[in-house]
PALOGU-441469 format. One record per residue (C-alpha): residue in three letters; x, y, z. Coordinates in steps of 0.5 Angstrom, whole numbers, padded with zeros to 4 digits, always signed. Each point is the difference from the previous one (the first is absolute). Layout:
ALAXYZ;...
***
This chain:
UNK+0048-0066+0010;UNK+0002-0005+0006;UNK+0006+0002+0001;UNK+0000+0007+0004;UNK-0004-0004+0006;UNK+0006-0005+0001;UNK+0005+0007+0000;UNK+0000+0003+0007;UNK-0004+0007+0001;UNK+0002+0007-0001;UNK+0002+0002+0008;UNK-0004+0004+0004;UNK+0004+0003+0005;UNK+0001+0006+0002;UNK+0003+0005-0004;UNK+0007+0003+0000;UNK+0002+0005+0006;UNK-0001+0006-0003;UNK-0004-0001-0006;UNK-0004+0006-0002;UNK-0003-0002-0006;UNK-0008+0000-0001;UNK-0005-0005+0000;UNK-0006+0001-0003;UNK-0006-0005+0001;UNK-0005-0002-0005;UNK-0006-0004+0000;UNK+0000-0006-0005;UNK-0007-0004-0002;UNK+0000-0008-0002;UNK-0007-0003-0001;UNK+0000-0007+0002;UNK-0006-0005-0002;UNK-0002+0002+0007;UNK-0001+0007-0001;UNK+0005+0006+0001;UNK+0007+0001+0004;UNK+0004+0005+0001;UNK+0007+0000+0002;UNK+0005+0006+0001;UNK+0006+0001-0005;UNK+0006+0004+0004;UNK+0005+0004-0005;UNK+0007+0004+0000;UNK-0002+0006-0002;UNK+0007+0002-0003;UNK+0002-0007-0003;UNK-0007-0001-0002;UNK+0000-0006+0002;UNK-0004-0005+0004;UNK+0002-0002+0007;UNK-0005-0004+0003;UNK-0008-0004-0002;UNK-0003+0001+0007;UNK-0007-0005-0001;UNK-0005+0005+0003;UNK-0002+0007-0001;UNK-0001+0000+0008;UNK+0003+0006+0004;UNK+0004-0005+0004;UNK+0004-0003-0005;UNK+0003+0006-0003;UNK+0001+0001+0008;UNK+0004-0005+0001;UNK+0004+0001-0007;UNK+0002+0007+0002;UNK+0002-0001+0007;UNK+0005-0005-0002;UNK+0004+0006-0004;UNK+0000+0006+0004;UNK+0004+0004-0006;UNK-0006+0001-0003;UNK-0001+0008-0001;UNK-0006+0000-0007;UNK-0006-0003+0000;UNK-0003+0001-0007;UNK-0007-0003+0001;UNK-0007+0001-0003;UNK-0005+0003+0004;UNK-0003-0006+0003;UNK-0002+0001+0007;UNK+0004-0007+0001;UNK+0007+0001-0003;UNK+0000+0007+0004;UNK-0002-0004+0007;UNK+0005-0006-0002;UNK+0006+0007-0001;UNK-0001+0003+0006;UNK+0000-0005+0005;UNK+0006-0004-0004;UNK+0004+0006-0002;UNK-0003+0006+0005;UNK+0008+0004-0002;UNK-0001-0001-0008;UNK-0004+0005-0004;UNK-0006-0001-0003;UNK-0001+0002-0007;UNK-0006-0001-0004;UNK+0001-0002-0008;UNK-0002+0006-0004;UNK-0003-0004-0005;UNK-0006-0002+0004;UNK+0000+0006+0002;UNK-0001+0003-0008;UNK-0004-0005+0000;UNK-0006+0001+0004;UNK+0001+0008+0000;UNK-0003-0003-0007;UNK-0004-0004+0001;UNK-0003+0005+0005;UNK+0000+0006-0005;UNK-0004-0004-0006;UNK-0007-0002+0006;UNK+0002+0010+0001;UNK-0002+0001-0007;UNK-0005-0006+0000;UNK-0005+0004+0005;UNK+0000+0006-0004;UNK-0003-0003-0007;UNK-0003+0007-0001;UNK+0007+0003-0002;UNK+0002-0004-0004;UNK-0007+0001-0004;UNK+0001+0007+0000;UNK+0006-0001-0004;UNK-0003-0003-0006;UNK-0004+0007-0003;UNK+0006+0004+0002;UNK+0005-0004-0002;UNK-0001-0007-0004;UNK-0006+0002-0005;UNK+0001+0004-0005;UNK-0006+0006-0002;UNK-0005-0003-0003;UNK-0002+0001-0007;UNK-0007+0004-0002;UNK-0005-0005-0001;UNK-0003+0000-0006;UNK-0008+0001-0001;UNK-0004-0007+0000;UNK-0002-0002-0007;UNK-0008-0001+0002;UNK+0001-0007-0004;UNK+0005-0002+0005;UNK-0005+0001+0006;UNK-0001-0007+0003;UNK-0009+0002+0001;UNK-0005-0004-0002;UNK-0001-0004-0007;UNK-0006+0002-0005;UNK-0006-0004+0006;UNK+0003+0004+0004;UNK+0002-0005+0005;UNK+0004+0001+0006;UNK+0006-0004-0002;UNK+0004+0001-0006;UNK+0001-0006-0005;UNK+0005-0005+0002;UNK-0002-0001+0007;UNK-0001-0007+0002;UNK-0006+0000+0004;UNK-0004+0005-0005;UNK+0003-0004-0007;UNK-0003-0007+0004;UNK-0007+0003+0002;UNK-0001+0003-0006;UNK+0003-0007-0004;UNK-0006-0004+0005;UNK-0005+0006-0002;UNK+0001-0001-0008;UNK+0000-0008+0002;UNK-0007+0000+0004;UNK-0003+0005-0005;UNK+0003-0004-0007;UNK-0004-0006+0002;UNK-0007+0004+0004;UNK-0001+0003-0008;UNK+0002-0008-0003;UNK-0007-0002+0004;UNK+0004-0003+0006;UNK-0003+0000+0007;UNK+0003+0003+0006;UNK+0001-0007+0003;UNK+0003-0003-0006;UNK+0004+0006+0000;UNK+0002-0001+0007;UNK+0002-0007-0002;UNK+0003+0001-0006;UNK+0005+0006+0002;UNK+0001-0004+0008;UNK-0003+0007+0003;UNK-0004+0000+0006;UNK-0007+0002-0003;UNK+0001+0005+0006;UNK+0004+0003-0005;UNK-0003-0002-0007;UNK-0006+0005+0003;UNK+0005+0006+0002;UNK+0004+0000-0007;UNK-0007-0001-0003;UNK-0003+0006+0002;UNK+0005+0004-0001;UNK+0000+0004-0007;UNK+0007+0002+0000;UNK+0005-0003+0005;UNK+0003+0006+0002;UNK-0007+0000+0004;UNK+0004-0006+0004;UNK+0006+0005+0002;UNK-0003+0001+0007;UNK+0002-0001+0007;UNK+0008-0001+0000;UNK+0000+0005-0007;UNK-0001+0005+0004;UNK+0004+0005+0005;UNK-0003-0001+0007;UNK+0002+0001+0007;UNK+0004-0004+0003;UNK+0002-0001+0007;UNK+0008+0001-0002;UNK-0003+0007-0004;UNK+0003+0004+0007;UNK+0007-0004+0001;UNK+0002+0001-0007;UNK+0004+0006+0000;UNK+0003-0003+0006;UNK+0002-0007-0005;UNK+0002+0005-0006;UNK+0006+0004+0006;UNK+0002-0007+0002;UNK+0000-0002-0007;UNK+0005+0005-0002;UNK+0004-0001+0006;UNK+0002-0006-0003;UNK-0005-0005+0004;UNK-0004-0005-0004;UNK-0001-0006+0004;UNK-0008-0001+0000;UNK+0000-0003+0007;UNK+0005+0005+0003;UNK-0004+0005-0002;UNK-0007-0004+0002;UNK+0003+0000+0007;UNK+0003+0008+0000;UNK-0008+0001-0001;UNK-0003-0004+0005;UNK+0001+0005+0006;UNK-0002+0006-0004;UNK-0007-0004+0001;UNK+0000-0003-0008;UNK-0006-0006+0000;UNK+0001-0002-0006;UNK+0004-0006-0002;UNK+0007-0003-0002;UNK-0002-0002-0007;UNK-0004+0008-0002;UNK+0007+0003+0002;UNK+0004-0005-0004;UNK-0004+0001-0006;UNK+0000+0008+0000;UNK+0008-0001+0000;UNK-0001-0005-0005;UNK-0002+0006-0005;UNK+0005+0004+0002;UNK+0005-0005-0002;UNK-0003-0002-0007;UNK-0002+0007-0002;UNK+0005+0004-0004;UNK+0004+0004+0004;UNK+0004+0007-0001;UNK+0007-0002-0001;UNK+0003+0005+0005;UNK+0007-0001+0004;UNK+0001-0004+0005;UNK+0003+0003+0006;UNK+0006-0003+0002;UNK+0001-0006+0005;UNK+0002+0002+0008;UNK+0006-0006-0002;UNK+0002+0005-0006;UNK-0001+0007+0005;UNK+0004-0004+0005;UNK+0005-0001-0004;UNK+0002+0008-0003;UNK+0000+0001+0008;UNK+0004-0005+0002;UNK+0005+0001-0006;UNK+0005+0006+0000;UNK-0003+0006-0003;UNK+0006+0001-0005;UNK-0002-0007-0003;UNK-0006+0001-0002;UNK-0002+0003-0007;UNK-0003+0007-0001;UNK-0008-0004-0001;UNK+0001-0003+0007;UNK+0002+0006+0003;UNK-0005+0004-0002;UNK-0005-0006+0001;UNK+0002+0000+0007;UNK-0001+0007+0001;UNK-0007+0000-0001;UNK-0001-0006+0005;UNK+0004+0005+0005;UNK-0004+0006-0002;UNK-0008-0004+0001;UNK+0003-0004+0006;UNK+0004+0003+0006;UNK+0000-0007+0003;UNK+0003-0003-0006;UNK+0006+0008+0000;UNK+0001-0002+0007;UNK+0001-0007-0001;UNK+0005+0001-0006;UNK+0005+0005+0004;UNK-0001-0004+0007;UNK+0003-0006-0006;UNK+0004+0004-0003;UNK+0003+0002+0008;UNK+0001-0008+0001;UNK+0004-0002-0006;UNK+0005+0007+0002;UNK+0001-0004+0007;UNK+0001-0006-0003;UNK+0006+0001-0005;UNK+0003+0006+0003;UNK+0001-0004+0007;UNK-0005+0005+0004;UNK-0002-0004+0005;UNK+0000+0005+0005;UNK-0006+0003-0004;UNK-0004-0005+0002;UNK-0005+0002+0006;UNK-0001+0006-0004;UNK-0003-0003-0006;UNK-0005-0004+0004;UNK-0003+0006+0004;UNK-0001+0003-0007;UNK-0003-0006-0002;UNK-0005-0001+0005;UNK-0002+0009-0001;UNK-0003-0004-0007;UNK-0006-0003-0001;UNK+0003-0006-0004;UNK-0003-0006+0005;UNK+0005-0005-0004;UNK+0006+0004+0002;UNK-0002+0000+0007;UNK+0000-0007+0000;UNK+0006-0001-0003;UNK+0003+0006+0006;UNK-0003-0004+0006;UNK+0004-0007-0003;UNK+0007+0005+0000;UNK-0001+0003+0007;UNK-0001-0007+0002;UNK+0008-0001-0003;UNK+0003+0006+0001;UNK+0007-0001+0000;UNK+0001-0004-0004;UNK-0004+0004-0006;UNK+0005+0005+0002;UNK+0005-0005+0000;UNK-0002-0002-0007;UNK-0001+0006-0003;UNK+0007+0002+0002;UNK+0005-0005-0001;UNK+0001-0004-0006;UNK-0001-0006+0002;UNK-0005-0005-0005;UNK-0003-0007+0001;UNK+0001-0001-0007;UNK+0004-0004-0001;UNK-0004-0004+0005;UNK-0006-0001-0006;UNK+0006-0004-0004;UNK+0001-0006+0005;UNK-0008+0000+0002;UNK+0000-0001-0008;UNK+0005-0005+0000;UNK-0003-0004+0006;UNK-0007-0001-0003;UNK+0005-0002-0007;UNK+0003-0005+0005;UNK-0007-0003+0003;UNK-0003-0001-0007;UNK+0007-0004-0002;UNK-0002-0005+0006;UNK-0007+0000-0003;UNK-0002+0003+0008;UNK+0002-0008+0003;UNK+0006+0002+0004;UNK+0000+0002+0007;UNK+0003+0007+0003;UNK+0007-0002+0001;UNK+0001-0002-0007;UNK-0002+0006-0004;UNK+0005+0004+0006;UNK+0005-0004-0002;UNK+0000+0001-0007;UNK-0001+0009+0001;UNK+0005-0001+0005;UNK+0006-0004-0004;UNK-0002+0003-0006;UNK+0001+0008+0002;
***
C-alpha cells in the first residue's frame, strides 16, 4: 500500500494548448477522528476520468487549478455557491453548466414540502376515490348494546375498577354478616377503615359508581372539535397538540390532552382508507404521465380538482421535465415568472436559489453535460479511505486514484 508514495506524482502542470475538453468539479467528504474534511475531486467529463485531488473545497484551489489551464471550455458543477465562485474566477471564458440531476433532484424535493402543505386535498381524495360505499348498517340487536347490567350500574361487566370495587364491596360485606368488626375488616382486608365505612354503607356498589363515572365537564370539553380535525389531519402527538392549544387560551394540563388522545387510540376505530402520502402524490407528479396506471391517474386527478395549488404545481413540473429532456433551456425565465404567479411557497423558494445561478441552470438544462460519473470516483475515493483504515495522509490517497485511472 506503501508502494505509490515512492512513485513520482501524477503532473499538474498545465494542460495542452488547445485542449478543450471540460472539467467538472465535485465535492468529496473524508471524516478524520477529528471531525470532517472536504476536498475537491476534478474530473475529464469526456474520458470520464479523474484528473486532479485538490485537498480543500476553498474557492481559491479550483482557481489556481483552473487558471493553470486555460482550455478549459465546460465547468459541469453542483450548485455550490463555492464551486460557481472558484469557475468564474478561474475559467471566466469556460461555460458553466449546472448538473441536471441535482437540479431534478431538489425540483423533488421542492414538489413533496407543495403537496405537504395542502393535507386537505389529499383527504378529500378518500370519499371520492379511495373508499368504497358503505354498506347499509344493520339494525342493533338490544341485546348487543353496551347499557347497564341488571343493578343498573354505569359501567358494564368486564371493566376493571367496576369488577374490583364490587369484589372489595362483596368482601367487606362477606365478613360484616360472618359477625367481624369494622376495624378487624379494615385489618383483615388491608384497607383503610376510611374505606371499609364506605364500602359498608353502601347496599349495592353501583351506589359507589360516582364522581369519575360520571360525564362531567371538563376544561378540554371546548377544544375537542379542534383535537378531533387534527387528529384526522394525521397529527397524534399529544405534547404537539397541548402546545397548538396553549395560545387558544387552553389552561389545562398536558397529561388531560394526552389521556383524551389515549382514548382515542384505544377505542375501536372505523376502518376507512387512508389518503395517500405526499411522498406517493409527489411521486405521480413527478413521473411521466403515460407510466402511471389507469387508478394512479384518476387518483391524481381528484387531487388536482379539490386543489388548484396541487393542479398548478403538477403543470409547472411537468413544464420543467419538458426542458429538461427536450434541451430548452431557453424556456427557463419563463418558467419562473410563472412560477412566481402561483401560491406554491416552496416552489418560490427553489425559484429564488435558480435566479441566483442563472446561466448556469440554462446551461444545464441545455447541454448534455452530466456530473455522473463524478459520483463513481467519489464512491471509489471513500473505498480507498476505508482501505487505508483513515491512517494515510492526503497524498496518499491522490496517488493511488490518480495512478489507478
Amino acid at each position: 500500500m506503501r508502494q505509490p508514495e515512492h512513485r513520482p506524482a501524477p503532473g499538474r502542470g498545465p494542460a495542452r494548448a488547445g485542449s478543450a475538453r471540460p472539467a467538472c468539479g465535485r465535492r468529496w467528504r473524508v471524516a478524520t477522528r477529528k471531525g470532517r474534511h472536504y476536498g475537491t475531486v476534478l474530473v475529464d467529463v469526456e474520458a470520464r476520468r479523474p484528473v486532479d485531488l485538490l485537498p480543500d473545497r476553498e474557492g481559491s484551489s479550483p482557481v489556481a487549478w483552473l487558471a493553470d489551464r486555460p482550455g478549459v471550455e465546460v465547468v459541469c458543477r453542483d450548485r455550490t455557491p463555492f464551486f460557481a465562485e472558484g469557475a468564474t474566477a478561474g475559467a471566466p471564458q469556460a461555460v458553466q453548466v449546472a448538473d441536471r440531476w441535482h437540479l431534478w433532484h431538489t425540483l423533488s424535493e421542492a414538489t413533496e414540502r407543495s403537496v405537504a402543505q395542502h393535507p386537505r386535498c389529499l383527504r378529500a381524495l378518500v370519499p371520492t376515490v379511495l373508499a368504497p360505499a358503505p354498506a347499509p348498517a344493520p339494525a342493533p340487536e338490544p341485546e348487543a348494546v353496551p347499557a347497564a347490567d341488571s343493578h343498573g350500574s354505569p359501567r358494564p361487566r368486564g371493566h376493571r375498577f367496576a369488577d374490583r370495587t364490587r369484589d372489595r364491596h362483596a368482601a367487606v360485606h362477606v365478613l360484616l354478616t360472618a359477625g367481624h368488626s369494622r376495624r378487624s375488616v379494615q385489618r383483615q382486608l388491608g384497607m383503610t377503615y376510611r374505606t371499609v365505612k364506605q364500602l359498608a354503607g353502601a347496599a349495592m356498589p353501583e351506589e359507589l359508581f360516582t364522581g369519575q363515572w360520571q360525564n362531567r365537564p371538563s376544561v378540554l370539553d371546548d377544544y375537542k372539535p379542534y383535537l378531533a380535525d387534527r387528529w384526522s389531519e394525521g397529527c397524534t402527538n399529544a405534547w404537539n397538540l397541548w402546545e397548538e392549544n396553549v395560545p387558544l387560551d387552553y389552561k389545562g394540563s398536558y397529561q388531560r390532552v394526552r389521556a383524551y388522545l389515549r382514548d382515542k387510540r384505544t377505542s375501536p376505530q372505523p376502518v376507512i382508507a387512508r389518503p395517500p402520502t405526499p411522498l406517493t402524490v409527489a411521486g405521480w407528479i413527478l413521473r411521466r404521465p403515460d407510466t402511471l396506471t389507469e387508478t394512479e391517474q384518476l387518483q391524481l386527478k381528484a387531487v388536482r380538482t379539490h386543489g388548484p395549488e396541487i393542479d398548478a404545481l403538477t403543470s409547472h413540473v411537468r413544464s420543467f421535465a419538458t426542458m429538461l429532456t427536450a434541451h430548452q433551456g431557453e424556456r427557463l425565465p419563463d418558467w419562473l415568472d410563472a412560477v412566481r404567479q402561483d401560491d406554491l411557497p416552496s416552489l418560490h423558494t427553489l425559484a429564488a436559489g435558480i435566479g441566483r445561478d442563472r446561466d448556469a441552470v440554462i446551461g444545464g438544462l441545455a447541454q448534455p453535460c452530466s456530473s455522473g460519473a463524478v459520483e463513481g470516483h467519489v464512491n471509489r475515493i471513500r473505498m480507498l479511505k476505508r482501505q487505508m483504515y483513515g491512517r494515510a495522509g492526503f497524498s496518499l490517497p491522490r496517488k493511488r486514484l490518480l495512478l489507478a485511472s
